[in-house]
PDB file of N, CA, C and O in Angstrom:
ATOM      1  N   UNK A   1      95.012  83.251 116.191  1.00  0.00           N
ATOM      2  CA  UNK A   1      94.116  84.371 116.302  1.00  0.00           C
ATOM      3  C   UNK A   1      94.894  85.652 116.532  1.00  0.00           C
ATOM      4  O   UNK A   1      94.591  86.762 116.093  1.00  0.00           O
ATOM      5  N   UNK A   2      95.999  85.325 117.325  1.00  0.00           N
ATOM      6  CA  UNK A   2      96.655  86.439 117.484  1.00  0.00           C
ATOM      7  C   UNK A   2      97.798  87.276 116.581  1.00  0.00           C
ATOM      8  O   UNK A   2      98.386  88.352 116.696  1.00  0.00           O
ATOM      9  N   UNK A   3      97.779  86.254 115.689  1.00  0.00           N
ATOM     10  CA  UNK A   3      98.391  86.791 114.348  1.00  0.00           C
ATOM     11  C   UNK A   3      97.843  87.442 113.440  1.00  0.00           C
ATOM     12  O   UNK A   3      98.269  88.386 112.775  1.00  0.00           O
ATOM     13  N   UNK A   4      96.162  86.519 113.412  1.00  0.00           N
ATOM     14  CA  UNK A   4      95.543  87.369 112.519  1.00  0.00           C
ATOM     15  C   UNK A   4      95.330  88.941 113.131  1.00  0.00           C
ATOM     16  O   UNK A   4      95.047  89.883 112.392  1.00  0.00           O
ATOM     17  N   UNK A   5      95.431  89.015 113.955  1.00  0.00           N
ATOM     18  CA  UNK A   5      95.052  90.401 114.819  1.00  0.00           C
ATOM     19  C   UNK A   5      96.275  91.161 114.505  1.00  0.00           C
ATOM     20  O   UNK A   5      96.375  92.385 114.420  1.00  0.00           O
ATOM     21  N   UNK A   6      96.793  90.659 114.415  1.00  0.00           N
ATOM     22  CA  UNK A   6      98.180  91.446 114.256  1.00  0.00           C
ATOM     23  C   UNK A   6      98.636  92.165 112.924  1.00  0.00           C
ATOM     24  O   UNK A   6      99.370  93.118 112.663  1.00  0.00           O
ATOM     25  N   UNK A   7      97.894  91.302 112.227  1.00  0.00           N
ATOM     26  CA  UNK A   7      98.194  91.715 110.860  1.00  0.00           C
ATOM     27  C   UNK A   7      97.043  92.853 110.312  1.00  0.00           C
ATOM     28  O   UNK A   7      97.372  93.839 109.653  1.00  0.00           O
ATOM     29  N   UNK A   8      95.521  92.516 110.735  1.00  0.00           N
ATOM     30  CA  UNK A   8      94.523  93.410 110.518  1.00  0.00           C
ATOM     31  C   UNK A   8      94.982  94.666 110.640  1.00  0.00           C
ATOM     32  O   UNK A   8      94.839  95.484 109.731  1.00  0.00           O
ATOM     33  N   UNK A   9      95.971  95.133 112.520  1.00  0.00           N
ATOM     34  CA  UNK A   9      96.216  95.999 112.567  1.00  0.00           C
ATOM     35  C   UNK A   9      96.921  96.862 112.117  1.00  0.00           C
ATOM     36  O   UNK A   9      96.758  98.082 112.098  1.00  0.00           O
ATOM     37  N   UNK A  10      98.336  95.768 111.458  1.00  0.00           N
ATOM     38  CA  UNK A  10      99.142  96.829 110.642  1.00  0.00           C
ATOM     39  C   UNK A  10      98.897  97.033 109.559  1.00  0.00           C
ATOM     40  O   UNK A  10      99.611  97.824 108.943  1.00  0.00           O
ATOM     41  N   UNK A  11      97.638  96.308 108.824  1.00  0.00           N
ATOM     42  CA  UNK A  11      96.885  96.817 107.691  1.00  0.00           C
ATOM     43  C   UNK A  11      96.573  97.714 107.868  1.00  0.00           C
ATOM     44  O   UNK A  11      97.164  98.521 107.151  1.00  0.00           O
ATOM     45  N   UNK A  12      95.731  98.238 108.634  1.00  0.00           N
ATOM     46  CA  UNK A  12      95.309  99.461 109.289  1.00  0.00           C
ATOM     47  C   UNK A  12      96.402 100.825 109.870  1.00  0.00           C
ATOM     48  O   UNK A  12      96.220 102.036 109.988  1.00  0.00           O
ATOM     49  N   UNK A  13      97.179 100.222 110.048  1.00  0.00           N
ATOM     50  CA  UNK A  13      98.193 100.957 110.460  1.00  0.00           C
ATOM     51  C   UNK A  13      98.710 101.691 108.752  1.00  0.00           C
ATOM     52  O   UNK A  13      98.539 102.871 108.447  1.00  0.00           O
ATOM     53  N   UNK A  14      99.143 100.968 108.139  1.00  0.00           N
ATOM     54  CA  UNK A  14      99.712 101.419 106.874  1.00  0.00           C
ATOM     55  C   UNK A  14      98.652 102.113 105.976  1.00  0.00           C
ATOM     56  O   UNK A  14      99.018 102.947 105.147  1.00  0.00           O
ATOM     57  N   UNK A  15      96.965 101.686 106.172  1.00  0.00           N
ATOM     58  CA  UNK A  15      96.330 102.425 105.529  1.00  0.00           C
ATOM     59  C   UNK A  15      95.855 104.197 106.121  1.00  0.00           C
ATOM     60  O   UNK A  15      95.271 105.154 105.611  1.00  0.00           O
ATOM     61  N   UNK A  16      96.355 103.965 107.155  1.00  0.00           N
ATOM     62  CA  UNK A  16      96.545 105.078 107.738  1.00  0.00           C
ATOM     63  C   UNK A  16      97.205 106.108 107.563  1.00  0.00           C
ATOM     64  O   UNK A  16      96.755 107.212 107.255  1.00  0.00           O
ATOM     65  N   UNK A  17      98.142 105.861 107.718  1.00  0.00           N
ATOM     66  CA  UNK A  17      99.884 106.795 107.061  1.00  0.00           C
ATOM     67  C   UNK A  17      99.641 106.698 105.637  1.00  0.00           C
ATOM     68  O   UNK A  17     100.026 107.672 104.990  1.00  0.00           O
ATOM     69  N   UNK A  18      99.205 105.947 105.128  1.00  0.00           N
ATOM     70  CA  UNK A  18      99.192 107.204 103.215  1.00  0.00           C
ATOM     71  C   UNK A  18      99.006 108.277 103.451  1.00  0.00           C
ATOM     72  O   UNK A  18      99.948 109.056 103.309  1.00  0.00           O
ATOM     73  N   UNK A  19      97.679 108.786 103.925  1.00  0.00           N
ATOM     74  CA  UNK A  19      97.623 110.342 103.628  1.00  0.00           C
ATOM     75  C   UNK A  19      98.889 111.148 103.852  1.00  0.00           C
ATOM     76  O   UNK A  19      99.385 111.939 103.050  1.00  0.00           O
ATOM     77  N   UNK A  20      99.489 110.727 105.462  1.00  0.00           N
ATOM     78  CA  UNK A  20     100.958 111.233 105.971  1.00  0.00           C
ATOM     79  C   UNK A  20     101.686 111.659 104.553  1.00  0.00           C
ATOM     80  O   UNK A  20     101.862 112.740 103.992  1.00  0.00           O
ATOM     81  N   UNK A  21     102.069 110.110 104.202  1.00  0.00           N
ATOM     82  CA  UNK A  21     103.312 109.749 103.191  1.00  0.00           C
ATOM     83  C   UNK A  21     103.003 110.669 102.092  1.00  0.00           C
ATOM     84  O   UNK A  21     103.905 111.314 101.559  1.00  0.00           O
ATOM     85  N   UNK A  22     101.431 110.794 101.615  1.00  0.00           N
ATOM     86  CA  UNK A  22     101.169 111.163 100.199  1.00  0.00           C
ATOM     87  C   UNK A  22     101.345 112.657 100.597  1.00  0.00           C
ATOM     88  O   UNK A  22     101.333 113.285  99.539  1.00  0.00           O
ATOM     89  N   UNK A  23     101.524 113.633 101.796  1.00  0.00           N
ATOM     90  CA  UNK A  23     101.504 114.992 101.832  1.00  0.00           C
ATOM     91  C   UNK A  23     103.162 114.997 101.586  1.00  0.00           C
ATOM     92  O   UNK A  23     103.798 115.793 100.895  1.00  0.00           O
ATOM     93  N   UNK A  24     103.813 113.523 102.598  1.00  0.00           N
ATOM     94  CA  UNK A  24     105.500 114.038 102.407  1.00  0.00           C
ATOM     95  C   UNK A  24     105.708 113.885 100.781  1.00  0.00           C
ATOM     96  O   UNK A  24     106.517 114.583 100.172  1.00  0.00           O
ATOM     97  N   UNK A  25     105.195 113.267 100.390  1.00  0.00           N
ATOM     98  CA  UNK A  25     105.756 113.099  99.192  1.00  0.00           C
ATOM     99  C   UNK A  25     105.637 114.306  98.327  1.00  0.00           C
ATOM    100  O   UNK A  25     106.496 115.044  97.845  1.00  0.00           O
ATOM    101  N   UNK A  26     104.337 114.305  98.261  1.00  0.00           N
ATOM    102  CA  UNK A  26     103.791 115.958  97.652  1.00  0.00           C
ATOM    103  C   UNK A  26     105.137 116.848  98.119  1.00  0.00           C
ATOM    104  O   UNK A  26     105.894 117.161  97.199  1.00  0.00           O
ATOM    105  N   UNK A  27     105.489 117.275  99.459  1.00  0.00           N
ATOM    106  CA  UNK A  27     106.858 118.094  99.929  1.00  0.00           C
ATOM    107  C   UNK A  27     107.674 117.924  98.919  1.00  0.00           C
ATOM    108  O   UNK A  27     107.879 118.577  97.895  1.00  0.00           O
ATOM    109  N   UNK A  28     108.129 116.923  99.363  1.00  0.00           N
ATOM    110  CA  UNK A  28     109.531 116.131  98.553  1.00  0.00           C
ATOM    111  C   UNK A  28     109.317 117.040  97.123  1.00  0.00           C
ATOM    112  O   UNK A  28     110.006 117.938  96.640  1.00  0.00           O
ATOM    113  N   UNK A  29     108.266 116.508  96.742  1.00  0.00           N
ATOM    114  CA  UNK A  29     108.331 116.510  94.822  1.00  0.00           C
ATOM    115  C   UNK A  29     108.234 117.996  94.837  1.00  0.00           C
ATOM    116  O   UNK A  29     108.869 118.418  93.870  1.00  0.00           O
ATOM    117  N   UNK A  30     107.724 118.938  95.504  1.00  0.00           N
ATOM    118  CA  UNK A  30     107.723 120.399  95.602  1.00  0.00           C
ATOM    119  C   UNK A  30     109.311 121.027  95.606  1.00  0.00           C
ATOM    120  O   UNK A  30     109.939 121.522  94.670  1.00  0.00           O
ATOM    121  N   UNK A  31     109.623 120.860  96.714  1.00  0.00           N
ATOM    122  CA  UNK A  31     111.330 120.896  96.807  1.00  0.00           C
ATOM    123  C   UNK A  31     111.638 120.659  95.838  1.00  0.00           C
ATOM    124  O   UNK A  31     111.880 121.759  95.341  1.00  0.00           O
ATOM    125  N   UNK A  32     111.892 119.680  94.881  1.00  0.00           N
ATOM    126  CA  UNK A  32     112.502 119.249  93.986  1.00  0.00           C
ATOM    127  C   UNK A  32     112.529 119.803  92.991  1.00  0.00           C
ATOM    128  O   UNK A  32     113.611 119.929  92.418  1.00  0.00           O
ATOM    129  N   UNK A  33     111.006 120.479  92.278  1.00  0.00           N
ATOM    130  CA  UNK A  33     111.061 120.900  91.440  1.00  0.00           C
ATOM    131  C   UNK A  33     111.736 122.256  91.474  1.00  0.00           C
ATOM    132  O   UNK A  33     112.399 122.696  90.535  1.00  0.00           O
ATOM    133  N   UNK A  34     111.502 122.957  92.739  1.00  0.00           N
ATOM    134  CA  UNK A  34     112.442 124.130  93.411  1.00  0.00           C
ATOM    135  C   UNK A  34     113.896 124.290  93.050  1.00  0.00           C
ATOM    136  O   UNK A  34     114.401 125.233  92.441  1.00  0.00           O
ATOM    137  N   UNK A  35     114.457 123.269  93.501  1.00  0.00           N
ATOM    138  CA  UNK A  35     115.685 122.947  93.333  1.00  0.00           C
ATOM    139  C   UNK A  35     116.219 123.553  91.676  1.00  0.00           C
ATOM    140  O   UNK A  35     117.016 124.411  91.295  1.00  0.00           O
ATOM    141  N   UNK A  36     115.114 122.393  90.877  1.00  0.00           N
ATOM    142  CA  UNK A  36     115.449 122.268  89.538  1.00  0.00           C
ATOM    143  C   UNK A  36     115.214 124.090  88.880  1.00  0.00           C
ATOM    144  O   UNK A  36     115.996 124.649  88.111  1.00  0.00           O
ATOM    145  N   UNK A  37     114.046 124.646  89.409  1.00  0.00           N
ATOM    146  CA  UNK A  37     114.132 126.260  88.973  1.00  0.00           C
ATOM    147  C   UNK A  37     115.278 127.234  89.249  1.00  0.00           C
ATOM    148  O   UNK A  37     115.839 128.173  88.683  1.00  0.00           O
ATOM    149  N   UNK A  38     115.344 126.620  90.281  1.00  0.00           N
ATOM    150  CA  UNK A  38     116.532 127.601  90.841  1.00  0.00           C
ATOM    151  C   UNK A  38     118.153 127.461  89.819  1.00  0.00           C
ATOM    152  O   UNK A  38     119.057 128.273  89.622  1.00  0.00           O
ATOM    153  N   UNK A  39     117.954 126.167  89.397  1.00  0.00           N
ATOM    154  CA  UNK A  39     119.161 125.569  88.743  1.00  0.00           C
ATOM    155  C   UNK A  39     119.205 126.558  87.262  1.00  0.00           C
ATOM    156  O   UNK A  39     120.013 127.394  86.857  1.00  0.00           O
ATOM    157  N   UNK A  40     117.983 126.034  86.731  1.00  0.00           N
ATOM    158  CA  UNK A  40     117.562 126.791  85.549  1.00  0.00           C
ATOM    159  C   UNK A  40     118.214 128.389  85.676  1.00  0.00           C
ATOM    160  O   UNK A  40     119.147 128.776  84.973  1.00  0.00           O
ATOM    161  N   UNK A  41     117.562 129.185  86.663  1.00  0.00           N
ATOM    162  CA  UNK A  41     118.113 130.795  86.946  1.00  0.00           C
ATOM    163  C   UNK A  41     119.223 130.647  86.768  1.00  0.00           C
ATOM    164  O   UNK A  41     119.633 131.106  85.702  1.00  0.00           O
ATOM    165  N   UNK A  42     120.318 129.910  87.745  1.00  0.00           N
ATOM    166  CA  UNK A  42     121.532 130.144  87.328  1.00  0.00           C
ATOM    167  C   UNK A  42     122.088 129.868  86.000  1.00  0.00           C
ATOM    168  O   UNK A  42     122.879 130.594  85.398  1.00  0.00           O
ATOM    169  N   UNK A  43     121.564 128.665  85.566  1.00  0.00           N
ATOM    170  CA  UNK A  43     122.498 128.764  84.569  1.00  0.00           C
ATOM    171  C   UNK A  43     121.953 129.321  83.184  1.00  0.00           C
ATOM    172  O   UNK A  43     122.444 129.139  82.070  1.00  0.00           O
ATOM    173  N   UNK A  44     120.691 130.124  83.563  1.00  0.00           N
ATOM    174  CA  UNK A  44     120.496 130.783  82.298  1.00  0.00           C
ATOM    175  C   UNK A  44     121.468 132.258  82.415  1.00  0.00           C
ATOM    176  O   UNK A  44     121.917 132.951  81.503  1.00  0.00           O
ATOM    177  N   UNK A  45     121.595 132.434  84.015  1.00  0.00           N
ATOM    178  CA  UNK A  45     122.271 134.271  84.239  1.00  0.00           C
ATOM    179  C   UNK A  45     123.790 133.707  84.296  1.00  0.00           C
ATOM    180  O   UNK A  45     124.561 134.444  84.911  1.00  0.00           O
ATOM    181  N   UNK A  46     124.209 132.811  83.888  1.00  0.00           N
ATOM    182  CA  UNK A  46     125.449 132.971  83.249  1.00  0.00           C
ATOM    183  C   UNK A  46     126.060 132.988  81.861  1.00  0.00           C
ATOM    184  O   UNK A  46     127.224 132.925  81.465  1.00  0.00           O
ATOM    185  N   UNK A  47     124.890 133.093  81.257  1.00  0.00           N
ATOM    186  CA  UNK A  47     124.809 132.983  79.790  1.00  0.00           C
ATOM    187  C   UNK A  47     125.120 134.314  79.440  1.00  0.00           C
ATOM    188  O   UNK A  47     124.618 135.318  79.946  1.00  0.00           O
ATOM    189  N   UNK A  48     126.098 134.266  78.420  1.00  0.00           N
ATOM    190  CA  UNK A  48     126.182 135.972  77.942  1.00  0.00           C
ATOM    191  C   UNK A  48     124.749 136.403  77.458  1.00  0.00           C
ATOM    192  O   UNK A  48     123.745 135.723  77.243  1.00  0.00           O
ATOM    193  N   UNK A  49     125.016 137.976  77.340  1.00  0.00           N
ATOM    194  CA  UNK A  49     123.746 138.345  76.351  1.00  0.00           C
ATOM    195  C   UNK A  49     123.461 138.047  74.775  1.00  0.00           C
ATOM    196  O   UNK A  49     122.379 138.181  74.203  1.00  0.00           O
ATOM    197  N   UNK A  50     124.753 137.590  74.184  1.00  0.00           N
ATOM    198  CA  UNK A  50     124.912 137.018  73.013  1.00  0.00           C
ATOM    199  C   UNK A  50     124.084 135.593  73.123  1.00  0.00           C
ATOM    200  O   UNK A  50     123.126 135.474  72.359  1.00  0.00           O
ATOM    201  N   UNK A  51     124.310 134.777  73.796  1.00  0.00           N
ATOM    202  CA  UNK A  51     123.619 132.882  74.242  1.00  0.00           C
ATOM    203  C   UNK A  51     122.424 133.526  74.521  1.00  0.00           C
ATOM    204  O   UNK A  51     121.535 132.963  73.881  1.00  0.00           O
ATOM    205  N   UNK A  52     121.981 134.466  75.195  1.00  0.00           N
ATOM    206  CA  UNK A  52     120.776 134.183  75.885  1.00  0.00           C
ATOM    207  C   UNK A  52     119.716 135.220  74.328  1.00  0.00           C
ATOM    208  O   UNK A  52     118.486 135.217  74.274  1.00  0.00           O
ATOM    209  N   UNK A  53     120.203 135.613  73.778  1.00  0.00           N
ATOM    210  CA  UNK A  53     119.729 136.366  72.550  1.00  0.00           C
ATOM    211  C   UNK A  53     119.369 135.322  71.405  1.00  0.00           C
ATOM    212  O   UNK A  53     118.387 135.478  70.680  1.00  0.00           O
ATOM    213  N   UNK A  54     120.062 134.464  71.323  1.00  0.00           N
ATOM    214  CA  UNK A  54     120.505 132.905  70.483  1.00  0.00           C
ATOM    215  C   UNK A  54     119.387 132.007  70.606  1.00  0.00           C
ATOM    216  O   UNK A  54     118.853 131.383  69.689  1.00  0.00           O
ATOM    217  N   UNK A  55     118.906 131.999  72.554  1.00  0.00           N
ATOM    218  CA  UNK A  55     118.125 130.963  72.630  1.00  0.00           C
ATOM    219  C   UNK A  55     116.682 132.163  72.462  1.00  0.00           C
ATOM    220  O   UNK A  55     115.549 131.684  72.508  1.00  0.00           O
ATOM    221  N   UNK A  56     116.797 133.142  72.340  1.00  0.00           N
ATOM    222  CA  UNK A  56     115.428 133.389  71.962  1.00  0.00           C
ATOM    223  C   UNK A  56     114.788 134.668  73.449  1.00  0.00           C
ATOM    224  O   UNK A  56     113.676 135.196  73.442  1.00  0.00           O
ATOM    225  N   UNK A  57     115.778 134.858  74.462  1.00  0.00           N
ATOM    226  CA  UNK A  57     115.060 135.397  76.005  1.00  0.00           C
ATOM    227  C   UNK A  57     115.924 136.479  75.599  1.00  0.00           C
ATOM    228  O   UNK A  57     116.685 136.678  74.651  1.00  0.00           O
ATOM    229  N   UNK A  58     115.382 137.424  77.126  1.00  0.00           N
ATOM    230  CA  UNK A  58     116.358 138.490  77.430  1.00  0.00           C
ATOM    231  C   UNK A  58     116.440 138.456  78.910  1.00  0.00           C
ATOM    232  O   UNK A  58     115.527 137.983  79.587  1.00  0.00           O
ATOM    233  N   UNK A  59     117.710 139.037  79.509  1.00  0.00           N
ATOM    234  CA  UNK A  59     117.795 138.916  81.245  1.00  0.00           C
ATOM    235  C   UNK A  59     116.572 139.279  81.818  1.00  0.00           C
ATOM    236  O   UNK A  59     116.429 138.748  82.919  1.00  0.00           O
ATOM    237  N   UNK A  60     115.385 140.183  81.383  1.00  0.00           N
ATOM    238  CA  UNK A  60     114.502 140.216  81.894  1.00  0.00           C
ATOM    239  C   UNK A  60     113.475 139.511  82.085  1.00  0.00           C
ATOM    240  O   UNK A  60     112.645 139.735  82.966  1.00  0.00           O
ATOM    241  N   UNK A  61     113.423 138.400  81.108  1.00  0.00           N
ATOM    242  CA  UNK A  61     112.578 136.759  80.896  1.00  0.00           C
ATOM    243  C   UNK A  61     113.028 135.992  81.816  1.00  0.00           C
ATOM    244  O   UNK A  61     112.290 135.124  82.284  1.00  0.00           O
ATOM    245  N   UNK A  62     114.796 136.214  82.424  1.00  0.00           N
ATOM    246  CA  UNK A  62     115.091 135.052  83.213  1.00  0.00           C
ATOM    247  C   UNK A  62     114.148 134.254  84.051  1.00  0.00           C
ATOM    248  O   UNK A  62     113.691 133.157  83.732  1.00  0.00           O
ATOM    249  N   UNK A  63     113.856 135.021  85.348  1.00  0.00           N
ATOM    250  CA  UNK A  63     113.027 134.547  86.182  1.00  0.00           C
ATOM    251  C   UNK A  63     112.197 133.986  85.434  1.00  0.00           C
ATOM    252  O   UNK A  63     112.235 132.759  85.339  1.00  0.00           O
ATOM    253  N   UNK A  64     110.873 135.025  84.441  1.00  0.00           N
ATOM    254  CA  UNK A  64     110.283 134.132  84.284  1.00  0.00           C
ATOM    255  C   UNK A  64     110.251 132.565  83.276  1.00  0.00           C
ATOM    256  O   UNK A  64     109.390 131.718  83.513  1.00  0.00           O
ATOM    257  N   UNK A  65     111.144 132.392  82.334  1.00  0.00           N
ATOM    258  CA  UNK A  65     111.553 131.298  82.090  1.00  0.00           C
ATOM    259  C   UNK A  65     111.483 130.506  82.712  1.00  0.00           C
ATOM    260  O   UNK A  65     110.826 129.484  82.516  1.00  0.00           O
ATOM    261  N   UNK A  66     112.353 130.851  83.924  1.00  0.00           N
ATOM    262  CA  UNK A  66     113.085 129.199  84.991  1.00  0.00           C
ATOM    263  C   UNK A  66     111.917 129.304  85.934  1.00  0.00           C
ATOM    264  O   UNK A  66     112.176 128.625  86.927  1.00  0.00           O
ATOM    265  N   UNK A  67     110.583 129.950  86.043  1.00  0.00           N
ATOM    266  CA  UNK A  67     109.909 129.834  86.968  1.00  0.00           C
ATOM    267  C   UNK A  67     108.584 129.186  85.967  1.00  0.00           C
ATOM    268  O   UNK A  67     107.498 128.966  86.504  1.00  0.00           O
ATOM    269  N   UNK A  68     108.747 128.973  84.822  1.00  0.00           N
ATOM    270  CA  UNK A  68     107.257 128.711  84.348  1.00  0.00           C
ATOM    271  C   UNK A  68     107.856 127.934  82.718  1.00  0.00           C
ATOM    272  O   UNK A  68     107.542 128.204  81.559  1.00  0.00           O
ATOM    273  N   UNK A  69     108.646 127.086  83.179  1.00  0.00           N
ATOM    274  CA  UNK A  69     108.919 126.082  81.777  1.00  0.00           C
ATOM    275  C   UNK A  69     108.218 125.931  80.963  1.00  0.00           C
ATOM    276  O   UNK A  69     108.608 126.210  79.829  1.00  0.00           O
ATOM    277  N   UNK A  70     106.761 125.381  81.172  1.00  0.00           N
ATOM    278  CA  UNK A  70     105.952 124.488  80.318  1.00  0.00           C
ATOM    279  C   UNK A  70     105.061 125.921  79.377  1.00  0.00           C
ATOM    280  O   UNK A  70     104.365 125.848  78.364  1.00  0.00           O
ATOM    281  N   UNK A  71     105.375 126.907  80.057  1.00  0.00           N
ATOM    282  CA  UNK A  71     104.560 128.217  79.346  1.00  0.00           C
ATOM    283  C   UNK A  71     105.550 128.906  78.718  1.00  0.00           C
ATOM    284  O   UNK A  71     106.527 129.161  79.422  1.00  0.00           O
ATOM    285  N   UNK A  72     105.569 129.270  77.610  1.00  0.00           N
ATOM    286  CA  UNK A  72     106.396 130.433  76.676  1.00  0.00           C
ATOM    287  C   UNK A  72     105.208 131.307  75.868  1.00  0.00           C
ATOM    288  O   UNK A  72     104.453 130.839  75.015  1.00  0.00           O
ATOM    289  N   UNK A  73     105.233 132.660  76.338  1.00  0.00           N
ATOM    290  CA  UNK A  73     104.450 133.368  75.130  1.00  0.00           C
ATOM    291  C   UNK A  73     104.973 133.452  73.939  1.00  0.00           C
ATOM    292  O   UNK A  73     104.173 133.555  73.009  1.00  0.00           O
ATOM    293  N   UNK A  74     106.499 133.434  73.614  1.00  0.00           N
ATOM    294  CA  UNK A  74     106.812 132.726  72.191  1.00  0.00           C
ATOM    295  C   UNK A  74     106.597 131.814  71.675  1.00  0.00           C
ATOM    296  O   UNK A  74     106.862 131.956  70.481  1.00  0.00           O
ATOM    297  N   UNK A  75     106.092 130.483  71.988  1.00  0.00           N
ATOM    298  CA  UNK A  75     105.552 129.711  71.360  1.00  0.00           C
ATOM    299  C   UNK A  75     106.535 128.688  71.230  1.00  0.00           C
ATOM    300  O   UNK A  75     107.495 128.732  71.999  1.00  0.00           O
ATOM    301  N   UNK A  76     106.444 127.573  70.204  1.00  0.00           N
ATOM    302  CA  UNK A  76     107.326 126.668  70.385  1.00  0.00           C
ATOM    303  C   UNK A  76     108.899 127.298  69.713  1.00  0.00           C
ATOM    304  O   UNK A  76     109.890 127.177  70.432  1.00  0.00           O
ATOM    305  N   UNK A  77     109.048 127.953  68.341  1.00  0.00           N
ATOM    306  CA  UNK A  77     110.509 128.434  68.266  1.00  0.00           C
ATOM    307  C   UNK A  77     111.221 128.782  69.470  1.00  0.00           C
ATOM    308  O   UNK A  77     112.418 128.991  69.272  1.00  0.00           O
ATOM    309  N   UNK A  78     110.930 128.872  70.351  1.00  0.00           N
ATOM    310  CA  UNK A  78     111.391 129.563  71.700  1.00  0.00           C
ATOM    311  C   UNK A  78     111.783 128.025  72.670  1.00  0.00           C
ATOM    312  O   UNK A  78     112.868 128.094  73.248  1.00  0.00           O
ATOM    313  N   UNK A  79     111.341 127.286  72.782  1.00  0.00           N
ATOM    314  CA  UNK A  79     111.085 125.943  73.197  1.00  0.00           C
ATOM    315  C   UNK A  79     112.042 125.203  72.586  1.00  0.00           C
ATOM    316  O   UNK A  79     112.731 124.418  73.238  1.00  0.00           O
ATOM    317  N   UNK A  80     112.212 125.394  71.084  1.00  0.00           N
ATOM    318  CA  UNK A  80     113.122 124.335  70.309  1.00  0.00           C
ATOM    319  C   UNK A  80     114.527 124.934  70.852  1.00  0.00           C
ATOM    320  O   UNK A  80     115.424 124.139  71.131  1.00  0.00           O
ATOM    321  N   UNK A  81     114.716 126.248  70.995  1.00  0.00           N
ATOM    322  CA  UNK A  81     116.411 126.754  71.575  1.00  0.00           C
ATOM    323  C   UNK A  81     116.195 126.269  72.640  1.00  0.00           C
ATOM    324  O   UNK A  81     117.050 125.396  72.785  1.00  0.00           O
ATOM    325  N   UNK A  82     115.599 126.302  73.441  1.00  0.00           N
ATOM    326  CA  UNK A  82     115.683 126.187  74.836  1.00  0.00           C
ATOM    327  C   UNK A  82     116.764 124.346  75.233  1.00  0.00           C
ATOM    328  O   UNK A  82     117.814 123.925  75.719  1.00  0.00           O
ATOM    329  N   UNK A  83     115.414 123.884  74.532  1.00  0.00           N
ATOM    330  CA  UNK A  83     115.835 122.538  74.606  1.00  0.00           C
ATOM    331  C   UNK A  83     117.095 122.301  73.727  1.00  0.00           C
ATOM    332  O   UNK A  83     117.673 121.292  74.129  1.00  0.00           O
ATOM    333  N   UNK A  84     117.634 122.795  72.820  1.00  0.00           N
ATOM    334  CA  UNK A  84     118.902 122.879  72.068  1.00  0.00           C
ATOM    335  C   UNK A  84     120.114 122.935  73.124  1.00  0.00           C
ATOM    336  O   UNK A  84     121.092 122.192  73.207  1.00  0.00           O
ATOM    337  N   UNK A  85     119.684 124.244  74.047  1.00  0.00           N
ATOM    338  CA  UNK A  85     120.669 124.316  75.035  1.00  0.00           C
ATOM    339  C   UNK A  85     120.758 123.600  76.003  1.00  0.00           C
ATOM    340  O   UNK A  85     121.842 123.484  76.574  1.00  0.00           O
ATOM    341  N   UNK A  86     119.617 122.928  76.440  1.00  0.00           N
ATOM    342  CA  UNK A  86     119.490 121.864  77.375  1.00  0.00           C
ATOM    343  C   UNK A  86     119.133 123.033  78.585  1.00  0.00           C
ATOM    344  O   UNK A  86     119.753 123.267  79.623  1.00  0.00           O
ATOM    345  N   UNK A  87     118.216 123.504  78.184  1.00  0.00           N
ATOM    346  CA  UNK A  87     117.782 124.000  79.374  1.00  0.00           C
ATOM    347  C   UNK A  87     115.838 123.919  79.805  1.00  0.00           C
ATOM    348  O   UNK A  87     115.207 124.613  80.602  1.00  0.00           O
ATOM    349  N   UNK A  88     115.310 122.677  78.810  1.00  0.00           N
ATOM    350  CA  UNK A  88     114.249 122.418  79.217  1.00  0.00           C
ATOM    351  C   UNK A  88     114.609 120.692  78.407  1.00  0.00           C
ATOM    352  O   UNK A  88     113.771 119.793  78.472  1.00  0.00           O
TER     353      UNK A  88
END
């Protein structure tokens, strides 16, 4: 009996802490993608103005590039350099 009790509770126990886990995780994956923008900035602002003309931006797109991947108001030609350079 006292096992089964034991176990109910840490059922309970673990159904508990998801929400916890599912906010750290949410963190985690936030950070992360952070990380990965920030990466993007740099290594698009070390690109001459010649590379960064090539893939289609100008230094003034930087930010927004590395802050909003999945959106280009150029459209996909803009998308195909990008990913050429390996920067999406």
């Amino acid at each position: 009996m006292n096992t089964a009790h034991g176990l109910t509770g840490l059922r309970q126990a673990l159904v508990s802490a998801r929400p916890v886990l599912s906010l750290f995780e949410r963190y985690w994956n936030m950070v992360q993608e952070r990380r990965k923008r920030e990466e993007r900035r740099v290594d698009l602002w070390e690109l001459s103005d010649r590379e960064l003309m090539d893939i289609g931006i100008t230094r003034g797109e930087i930010d927004y590039v590395a802050s909003n991947r999945s959106i280009d108001p150029r459209g996909d030609i803009s998308d195909m350099h990008l990913q050429l350079w390996g920067f999406l």
